[in-house]
C-alpha positions in Angstrom: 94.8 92.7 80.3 91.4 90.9 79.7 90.5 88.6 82.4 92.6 90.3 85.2 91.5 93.0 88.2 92.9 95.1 88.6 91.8 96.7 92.0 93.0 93.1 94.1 91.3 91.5 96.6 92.3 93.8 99.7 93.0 90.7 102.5 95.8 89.2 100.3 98.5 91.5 100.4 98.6 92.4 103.8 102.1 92.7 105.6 102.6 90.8 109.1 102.6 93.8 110.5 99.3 94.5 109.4 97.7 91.0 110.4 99.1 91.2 114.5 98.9 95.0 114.8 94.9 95.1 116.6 92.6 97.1 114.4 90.9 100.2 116.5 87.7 100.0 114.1 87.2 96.5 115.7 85.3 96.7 119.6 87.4 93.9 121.2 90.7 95.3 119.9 93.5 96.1 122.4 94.3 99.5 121.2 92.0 102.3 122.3 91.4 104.8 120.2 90.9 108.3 121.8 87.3 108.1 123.2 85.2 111.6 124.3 86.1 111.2 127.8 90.2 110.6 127.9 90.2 114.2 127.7 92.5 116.9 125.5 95.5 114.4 123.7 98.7 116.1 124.8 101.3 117.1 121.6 103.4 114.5 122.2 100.4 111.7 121.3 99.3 113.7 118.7 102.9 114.2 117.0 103.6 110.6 117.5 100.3 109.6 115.8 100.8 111.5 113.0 104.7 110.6 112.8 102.8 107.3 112.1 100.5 108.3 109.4 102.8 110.1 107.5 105.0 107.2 107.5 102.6 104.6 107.0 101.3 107.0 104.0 104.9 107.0 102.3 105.1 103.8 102.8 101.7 102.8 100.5 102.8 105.7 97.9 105.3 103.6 97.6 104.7 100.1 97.0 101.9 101.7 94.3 104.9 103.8 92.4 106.4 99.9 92.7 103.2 98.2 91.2 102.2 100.8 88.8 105.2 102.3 87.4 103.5 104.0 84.3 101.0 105.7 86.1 103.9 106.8 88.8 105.4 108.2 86.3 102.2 110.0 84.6 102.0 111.2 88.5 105.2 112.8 88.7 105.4 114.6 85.2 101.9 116.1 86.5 103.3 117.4 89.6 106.5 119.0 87.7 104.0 120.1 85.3 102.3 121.9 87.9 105.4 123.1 90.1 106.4 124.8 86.7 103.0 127.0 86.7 103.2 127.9 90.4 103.7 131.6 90.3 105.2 132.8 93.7 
């Protein structure tokens, strides 16, 4: 695999999704993120936030199990590996 990286170039393989949705990292983006002085977030917000995470974090697990299919698989016989050694 000479000649190729491996890691990507980040910017060029993002979903539509990803290039509409504002970013909260940036100042003059529409979503606000949770500042000090909106007060405490009620459950709802907070279930609904992470609702999104996990999702979003399924989602990336994955296109990499799609991309790298050996090392998916390396992954997976780990965790059985490990789930085997769990003592209850």
């Amino acid at each position: 695999m000479a000649g190729r990286d491996r890691r990507g170039s980040g910017s060029a393989a993002r979903t539509p999704r990803e290039t509409t949705e504002a970013d909260p990292r940036k100042p003059g983006s529409s979503i606000d993120p949770a500042g000090p002085d909106d007060g405490p977030e009620s459950a709802d917000d907070r279930r609904r936030r992470r609702a999104q995470f996990l999702r979003e974090l399924n989602e990336a697990k994955e296109l990499r199990d799609r991309v790298q299919p050996r090392r998916a698989r390396a992954a997976r016989m780990r965790q059985q590996m490990r789930m085997r050694t769990f003592r209850w």
